[in-house]
VOGU-3710 file (C-alpha; in Angstrom, 3 decimals, decimal comma):
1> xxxxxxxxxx> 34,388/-49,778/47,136  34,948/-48,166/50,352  32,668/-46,197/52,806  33,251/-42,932/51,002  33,343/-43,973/47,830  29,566/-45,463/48,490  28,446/-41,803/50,259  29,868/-40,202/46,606  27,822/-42,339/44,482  24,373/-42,156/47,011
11> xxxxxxxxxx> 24,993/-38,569/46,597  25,360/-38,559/42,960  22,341/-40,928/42,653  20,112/-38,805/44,296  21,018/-35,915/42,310  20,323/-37,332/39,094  16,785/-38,847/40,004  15,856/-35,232/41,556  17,585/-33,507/38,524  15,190/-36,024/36,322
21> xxxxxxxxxx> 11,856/-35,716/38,340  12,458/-31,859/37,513  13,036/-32,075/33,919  10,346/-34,536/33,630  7,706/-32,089/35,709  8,694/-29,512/33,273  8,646/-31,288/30,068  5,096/-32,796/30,812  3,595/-29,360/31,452  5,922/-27,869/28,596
31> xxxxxxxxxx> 6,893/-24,754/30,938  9,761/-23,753/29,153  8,446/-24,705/25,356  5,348/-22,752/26,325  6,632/-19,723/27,396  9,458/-19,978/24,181  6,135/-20,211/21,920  4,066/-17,328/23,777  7,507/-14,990/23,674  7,628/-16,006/20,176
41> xxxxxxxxxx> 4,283/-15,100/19,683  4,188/-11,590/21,009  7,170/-10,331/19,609  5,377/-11,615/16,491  2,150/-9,847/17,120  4,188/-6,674/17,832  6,281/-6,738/14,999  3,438/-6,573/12,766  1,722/-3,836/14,888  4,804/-1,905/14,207
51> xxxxxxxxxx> 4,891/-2,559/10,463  1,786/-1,973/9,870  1,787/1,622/11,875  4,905/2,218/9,943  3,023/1,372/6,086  -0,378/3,057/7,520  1,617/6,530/8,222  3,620/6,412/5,108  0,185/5,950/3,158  -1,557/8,971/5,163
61> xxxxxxxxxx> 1,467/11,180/4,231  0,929/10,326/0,689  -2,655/10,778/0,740  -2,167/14,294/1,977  0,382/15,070/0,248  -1,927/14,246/-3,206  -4,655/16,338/-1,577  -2,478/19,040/-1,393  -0,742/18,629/-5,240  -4,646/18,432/-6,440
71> xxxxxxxxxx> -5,941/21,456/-4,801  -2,580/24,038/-4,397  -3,087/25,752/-7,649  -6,738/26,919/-6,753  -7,288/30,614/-7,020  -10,398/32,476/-6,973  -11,641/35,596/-9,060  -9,532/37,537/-7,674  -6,500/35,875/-8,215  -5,998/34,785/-4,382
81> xxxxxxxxxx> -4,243/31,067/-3,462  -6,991/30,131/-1,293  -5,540/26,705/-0,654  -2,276/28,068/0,420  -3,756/30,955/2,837  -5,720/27,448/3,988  -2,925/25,170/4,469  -0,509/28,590/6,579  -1,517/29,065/9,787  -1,111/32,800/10,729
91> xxxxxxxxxx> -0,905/33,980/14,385  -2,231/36,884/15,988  0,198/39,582/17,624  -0,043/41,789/20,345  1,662/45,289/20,556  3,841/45,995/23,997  3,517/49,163/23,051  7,877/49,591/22,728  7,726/49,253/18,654  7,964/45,488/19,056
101> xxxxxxxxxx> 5,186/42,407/18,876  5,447/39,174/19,970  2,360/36,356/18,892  -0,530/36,534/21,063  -0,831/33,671/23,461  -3,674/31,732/25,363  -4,083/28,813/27,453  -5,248/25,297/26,606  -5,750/22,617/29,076  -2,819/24,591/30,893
111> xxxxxxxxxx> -0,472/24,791/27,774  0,662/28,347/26,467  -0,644/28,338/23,077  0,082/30,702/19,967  -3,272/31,678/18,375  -3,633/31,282/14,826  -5,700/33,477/12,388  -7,689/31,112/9,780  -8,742/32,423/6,062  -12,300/34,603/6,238
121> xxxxxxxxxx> -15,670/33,866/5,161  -15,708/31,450/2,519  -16,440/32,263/-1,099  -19,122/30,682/-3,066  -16,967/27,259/-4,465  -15,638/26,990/-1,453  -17,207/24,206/1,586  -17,267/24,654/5,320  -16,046/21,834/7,544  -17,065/23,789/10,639
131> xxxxxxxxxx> -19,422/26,545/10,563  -19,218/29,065/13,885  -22,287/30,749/15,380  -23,556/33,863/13,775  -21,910/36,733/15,836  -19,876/34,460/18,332  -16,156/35,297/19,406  -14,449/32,597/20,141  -11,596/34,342/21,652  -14,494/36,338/24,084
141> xxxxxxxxxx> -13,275/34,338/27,370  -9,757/35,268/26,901  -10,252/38,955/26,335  -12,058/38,603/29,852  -9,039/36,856/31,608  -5,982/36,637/29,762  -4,921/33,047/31,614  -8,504/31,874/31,134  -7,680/27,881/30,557  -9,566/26,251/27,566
151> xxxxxxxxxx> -10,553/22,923/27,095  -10,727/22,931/23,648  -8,895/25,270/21,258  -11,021/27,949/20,038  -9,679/28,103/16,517  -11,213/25,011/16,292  -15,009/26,883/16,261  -13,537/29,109/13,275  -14,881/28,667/9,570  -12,856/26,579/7,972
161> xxxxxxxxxx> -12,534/27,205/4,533  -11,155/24,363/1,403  -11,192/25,662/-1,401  -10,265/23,559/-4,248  -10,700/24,818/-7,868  -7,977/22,947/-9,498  -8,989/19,140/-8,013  -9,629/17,172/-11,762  -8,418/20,325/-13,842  -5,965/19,773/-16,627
171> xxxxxxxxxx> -3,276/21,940/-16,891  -2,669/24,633/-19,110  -0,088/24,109/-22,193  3,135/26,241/-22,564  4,137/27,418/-26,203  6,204/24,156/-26,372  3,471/21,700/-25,517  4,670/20,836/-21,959  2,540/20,917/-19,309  2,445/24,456/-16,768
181> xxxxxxxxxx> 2,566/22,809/-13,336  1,518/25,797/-12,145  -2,055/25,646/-13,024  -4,479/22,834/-12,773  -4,388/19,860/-10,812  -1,043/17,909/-10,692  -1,388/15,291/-8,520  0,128/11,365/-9,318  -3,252/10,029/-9,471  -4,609/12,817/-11,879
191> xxxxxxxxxx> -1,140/12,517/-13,572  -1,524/8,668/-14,027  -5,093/8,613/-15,257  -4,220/11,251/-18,484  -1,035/9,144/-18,902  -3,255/6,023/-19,672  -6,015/8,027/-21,342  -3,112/9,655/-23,838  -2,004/5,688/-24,376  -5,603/4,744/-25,700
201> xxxxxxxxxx> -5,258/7,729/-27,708  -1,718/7,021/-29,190  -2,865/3,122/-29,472  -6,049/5,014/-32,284  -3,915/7,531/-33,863  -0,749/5,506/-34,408  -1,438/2,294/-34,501  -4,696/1,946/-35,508  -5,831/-0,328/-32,543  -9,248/1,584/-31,424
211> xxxxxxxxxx> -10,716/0,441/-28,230  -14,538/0,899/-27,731  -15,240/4,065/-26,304  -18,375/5,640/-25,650  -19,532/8,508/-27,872  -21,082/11,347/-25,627  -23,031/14,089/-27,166  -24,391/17,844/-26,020  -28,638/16,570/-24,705  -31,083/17,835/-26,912
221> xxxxxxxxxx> -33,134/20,824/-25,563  -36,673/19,683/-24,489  -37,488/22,533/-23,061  -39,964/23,703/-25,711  -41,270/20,515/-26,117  -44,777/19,718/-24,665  -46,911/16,644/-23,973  -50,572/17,094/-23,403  -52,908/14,652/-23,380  -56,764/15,114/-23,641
231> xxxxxxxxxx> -60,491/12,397/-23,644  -61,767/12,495/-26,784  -65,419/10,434/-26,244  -63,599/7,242/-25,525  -60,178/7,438/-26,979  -57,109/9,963/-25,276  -55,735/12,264/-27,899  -51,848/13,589/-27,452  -51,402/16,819/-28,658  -47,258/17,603/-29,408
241> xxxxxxxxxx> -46,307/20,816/-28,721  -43,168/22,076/-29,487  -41,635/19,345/-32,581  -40,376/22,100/-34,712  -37,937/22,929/-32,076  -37,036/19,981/-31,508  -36,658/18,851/-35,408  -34,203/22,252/-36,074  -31,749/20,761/-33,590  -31,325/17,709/-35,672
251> xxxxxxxxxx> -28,061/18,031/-37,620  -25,992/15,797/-39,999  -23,300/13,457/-38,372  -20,631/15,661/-39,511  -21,718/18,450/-37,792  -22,866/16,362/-34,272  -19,292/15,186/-34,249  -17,675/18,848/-33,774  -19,510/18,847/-30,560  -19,254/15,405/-29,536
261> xxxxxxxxxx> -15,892/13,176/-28,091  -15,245/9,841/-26,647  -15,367/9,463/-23,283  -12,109/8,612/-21,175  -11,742/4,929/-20,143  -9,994/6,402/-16,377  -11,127/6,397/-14,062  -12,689/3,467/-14,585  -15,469/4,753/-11,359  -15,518/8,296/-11,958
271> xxxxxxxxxx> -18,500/8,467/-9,873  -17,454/6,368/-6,763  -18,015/2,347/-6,001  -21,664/0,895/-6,197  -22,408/-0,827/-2,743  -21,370/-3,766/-4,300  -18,635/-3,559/-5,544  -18,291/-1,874/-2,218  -19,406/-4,753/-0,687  -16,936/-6,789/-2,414
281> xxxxxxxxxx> -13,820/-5,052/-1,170  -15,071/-4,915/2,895  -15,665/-9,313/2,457  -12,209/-9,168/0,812  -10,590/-7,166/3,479  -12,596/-9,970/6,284  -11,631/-12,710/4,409  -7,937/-11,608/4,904  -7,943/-10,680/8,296  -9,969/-13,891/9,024
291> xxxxxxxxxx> -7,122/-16,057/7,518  -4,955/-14,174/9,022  -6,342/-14,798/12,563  -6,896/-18,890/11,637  -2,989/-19,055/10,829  -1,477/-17,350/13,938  -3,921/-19,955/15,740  -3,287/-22,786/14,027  0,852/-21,776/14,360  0,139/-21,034/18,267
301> xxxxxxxxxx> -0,842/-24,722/18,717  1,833/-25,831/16,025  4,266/-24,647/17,988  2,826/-25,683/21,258  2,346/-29,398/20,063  6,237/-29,541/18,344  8,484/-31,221/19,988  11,364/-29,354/21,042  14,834/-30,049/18,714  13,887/-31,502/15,216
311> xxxxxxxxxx> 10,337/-31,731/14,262  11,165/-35,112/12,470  13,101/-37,548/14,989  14,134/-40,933/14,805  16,004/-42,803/11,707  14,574/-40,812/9,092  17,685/-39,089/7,138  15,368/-38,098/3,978  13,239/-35,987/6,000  15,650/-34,378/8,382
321> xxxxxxxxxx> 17,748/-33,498/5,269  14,622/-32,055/4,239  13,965/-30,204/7,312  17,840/-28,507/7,526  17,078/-27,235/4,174  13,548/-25,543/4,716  15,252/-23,884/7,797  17,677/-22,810/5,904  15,902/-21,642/2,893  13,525/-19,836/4,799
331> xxxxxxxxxx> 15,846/-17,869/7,358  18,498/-16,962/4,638  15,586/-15,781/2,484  14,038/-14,082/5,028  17,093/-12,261/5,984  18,199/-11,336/2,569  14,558/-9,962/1,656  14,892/-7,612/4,643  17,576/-6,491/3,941  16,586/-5,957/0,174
341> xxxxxxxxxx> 13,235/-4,272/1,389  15,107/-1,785/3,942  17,808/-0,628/1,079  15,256/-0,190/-1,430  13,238/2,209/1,059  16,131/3,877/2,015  17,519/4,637/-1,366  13,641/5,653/-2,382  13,259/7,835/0,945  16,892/9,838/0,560
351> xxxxxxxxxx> 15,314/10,471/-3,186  12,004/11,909/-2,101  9,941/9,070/-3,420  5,924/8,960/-2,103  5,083/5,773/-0,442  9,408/4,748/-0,547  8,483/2,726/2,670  5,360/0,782/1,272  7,447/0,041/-1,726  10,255/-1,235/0,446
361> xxxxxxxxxx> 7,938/-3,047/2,116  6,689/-4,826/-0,894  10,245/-5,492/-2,517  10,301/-7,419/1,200  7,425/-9,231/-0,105  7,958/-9,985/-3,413  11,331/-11,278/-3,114  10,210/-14,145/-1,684  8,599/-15,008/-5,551  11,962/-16,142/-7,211
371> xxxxxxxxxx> 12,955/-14,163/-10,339  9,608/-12,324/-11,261  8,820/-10,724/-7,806  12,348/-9,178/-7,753  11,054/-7,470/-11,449  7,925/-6,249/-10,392  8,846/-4,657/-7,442  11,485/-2,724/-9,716  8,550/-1,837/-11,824  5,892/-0,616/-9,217
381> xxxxxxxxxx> 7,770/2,258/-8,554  8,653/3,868/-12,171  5,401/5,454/-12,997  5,631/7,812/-9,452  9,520/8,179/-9,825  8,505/9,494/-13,286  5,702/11,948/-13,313  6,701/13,215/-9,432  8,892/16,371/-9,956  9,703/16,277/-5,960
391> xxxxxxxxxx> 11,821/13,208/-6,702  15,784/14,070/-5,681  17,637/12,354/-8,411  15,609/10,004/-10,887  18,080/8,358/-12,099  18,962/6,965/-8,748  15,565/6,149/-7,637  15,469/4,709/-10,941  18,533/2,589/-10,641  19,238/2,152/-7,070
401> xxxxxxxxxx> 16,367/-0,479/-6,546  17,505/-2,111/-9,581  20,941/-2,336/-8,451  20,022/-4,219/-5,116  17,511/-6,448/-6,243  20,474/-7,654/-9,486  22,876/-7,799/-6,564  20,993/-10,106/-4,242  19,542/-12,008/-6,705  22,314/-12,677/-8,690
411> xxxxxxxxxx> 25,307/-11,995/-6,623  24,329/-12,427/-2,808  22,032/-14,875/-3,153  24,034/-17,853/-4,949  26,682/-17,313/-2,775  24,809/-17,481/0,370  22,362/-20,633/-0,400  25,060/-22,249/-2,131  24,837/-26,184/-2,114  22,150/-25,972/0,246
421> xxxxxxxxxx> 19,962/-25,660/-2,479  21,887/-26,768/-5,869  18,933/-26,442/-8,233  19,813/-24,722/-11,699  17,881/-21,709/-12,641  15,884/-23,446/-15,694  14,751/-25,753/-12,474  13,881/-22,910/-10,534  12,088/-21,509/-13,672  10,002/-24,626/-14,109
431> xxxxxxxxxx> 9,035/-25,078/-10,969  7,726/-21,166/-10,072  5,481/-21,594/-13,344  4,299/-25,622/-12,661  3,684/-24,668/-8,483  1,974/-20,991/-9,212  -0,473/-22,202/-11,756  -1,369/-25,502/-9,231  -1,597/-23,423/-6,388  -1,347/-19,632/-7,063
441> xxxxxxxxxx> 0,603/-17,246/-4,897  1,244/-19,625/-2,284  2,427/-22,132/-4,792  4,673/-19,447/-6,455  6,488/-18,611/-2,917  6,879/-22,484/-1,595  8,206/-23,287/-5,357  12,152/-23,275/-4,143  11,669/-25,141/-0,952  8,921/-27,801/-2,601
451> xxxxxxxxxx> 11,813/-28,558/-5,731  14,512/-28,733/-3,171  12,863/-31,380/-1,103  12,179/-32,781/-4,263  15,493/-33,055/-5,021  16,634/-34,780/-2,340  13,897/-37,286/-2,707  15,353/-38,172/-5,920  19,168/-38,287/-4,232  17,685/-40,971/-1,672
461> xxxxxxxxxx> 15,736/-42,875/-4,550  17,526/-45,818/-6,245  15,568/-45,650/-10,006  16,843/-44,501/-13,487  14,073/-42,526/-13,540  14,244/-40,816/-10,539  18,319/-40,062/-11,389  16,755/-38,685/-14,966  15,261/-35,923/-13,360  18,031/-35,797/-10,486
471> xxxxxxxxxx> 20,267/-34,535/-13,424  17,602/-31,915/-15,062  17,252/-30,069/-11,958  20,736/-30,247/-10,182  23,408/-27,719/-10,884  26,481/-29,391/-9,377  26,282/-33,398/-9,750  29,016/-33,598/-7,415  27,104/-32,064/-4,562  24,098/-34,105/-3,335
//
């Protein structure tokens, strides 16, 4: 080796023992593992800010919106749509004394503002959400200085009047039997409830199955009825005042049932949540967000602890095949749900649907339940795509959904798993109904991935038996 040579491979030497030190410093303190995780992590955290934001303001609309369809046909005596004049703002214009107006204008927090004009007084069903001072003008600093600057808007002191006469009312029948949408209260949830009270009713009249119901009768007037009670040397005498009254009001049973009927089974709390059933929901709501909490932790120091490359290492071919096929499984089905979940809410959206992003959502969701999720998040949707008349084209919120979820479950799906999975669908079957009823929900979404490890368990395992049940659950025999 000559002089050179020898410099050239000092040189190289020294490289590769600094180059080492350095990945070893890093490695040992996990600097670039760490930060991977934390990244990870946050785009995590924000991803379900976002979604959540996204269902939360999708909900709100629809909870408005349902306000609005229970309330929009209330008129008063005088025939007047006081929920409408509520729900229109009108603004005040000034004259420029040329013919022409333009809407009068004042300043808040240093913004030109339009000033509205807000219903009157409110009649007598009607509630106040703010009530103004007796003979105060809110508008009294502006008249003084026109660019007077206001920190809070003073439409905002006005009476605010809701009135809502049609909230829980029926409506009214046309000559044909169908409902007038025009009148009463037409709202999905007031919609739904006479839907399933007209069910119990069909299930008694047609079928003959009657379902207990209680029997509510007009109270008896005690009006004229009087207790008095009086010392009589050492007893108390009670003198009944009244019992004639009372007796005439008692009537045969055929006559009590003219004014008597069966109360409706929905709502099933007409009058609101006791405090614990109340009570019930806020632990359920903790105990979620409480789990929730313990399994980003617990993945936080997963991750952190994992070695980087494959989590199993080493000569262990049985796991690692495991291992490729979770990953796969669970990116491909991640993918494909999303993808299921944003078509769904866009076909439901273009159609007008309420809630079309929630039930996206949830087709996101339940796709990850093999063959029955797909099915019930076709089904959650019907009953709103039925009775809402704001829907677009029924028959395509109907059938769009549908469409997708046969397509990737049927179509896209096979083809993209393909012998990465090669379980038959009898397998797949067995093993959603065997894992959900040992461990529930999380049994019913971990059923694929727990019967394709499984699977290859029996591949690697040299037993009649084990090749038995190799050739129950494997589609293809020529693919391991």
């Amino acid at each position: 080796m000559s002089l050179a040579e020898w410099d050239a491979a000092k040189d190289r030497a020294a490289l590769e023992g600094v180059n080492k030190m350095v990945v070893d410093l890093t490695t040992s303190i996990k600097i670039p593992h760490m930060f991977a995780c934390i990244v990870t992590l946050a785009l995590w955290v924000l991803g379900v800010q976002w979604t959540v934001n996204l269902l939360v303001g999708n909900y709100e609309a629809f909870t408005f919106d349902e306000r609005n369809s229970a309330c929009k046909n209330s008129v008063d005596e005088a025939g007047v749509d006081q929920w409408k004049i509520f729900n229109t703002q009108y603004f005040r214009v000034t004259d420029d004394g040329a013919g022409s107006t333009a809407p009068e204008t004042i300043f808040i927090k240093g913004i030109e503002t339009k000033v509205p004009v807000y219903p009157p007084s409110c009649f007598s069903d009607c509630t106040e959400s703010i009530v103004s001072p007796i003979g105060a003008d809110p508008y009294a600093d502006a008249k003084v200085d026109p660019e007077f600057d206001y920190n809070v808007a003073p439409w905002e002191q006005v009476d605010d009047c809701r009135c809502c006469s049609s909230g829980n009312v029926p409506s009214d029948l046309l000559a044909d039997g169908t409902p007038d949408k025009t009148t009463g209260d037409v709202s999905i949830g007031f919609m739904m409830t006479a839907l399933l009270n007209d069910i119990i009713d069909t299930l008694k009249t047609d079928y003959g199955v009657t379902v207990y119901r209680e029997l509510i009768c007009p109270k008896k007037d005690l009006s004229l009825v009087n207790v008095t009670a009086r010392k009589d040397g050492i007893s108390t005498v009670f003198e009944f005042q009244g019992v004639e009254q009372l007796r005439d009001q008692q009537v045969s049973w055929e006559a009590k049932k003219d004014s008597c009927y069966l109360e409706k089974i929905f709502p099933r709390n007409k009058d609101g949540q006791t405090w614990a059933e109340f009570s019930a929901d806020i632990a359920a709501v903790g105990t979620l967000v409480s789990d929730t909490i313990l399994v980003l932790m617990l993945a936080v120091f997963i991750l952190l602890e994992r070695p980087e490359g494959r989590t199993i290492q080493g000569d262990h071919k049985v796991m690692q095949k495991i291992e490729d096929m979770v990953k796969n499984y669970i990116s491909l089905k991640t993918a494909l749900s999303a993808l299921t979940g944003l078509l769904v809410a866009i076909i439901l959206e273009l159609c007008n649907v309420k809630m079309g992003i929630i039930f996206g959502f949830l087709s996101f969701l339940l796709n990850f339940i093999p063959s029955v999720g797909s099915m019930i998040a076709m089904i959650l949707p019907v009953p709103i795509i039925i009775l809402d008349d704001n829907v677009a084209s029924k028959s395509i919120a109907l059938l769009g959904p549908a469409a997708i979820q046969g397509y990737v479950g049927n179509v896209l799906e096979p083809s993209v798993f393909g012998a990465s999975l090669n379980i038959t669908a009898m397998a797949v079957l067995l093993g959603l109904v065997f894992f959900s009823a040992t461990w529930g929900l999380p049994g019913a979404v971990l059923s694929v991935p727990l019967l394709g490890g499984i699977k290859i368990v029996l591949h690697h395992t040299d037993h009649p038996l084990a090749k038995y049940f190799l050739v129950m659950i494997r589609e293809d025999p020529t693919i391991p």
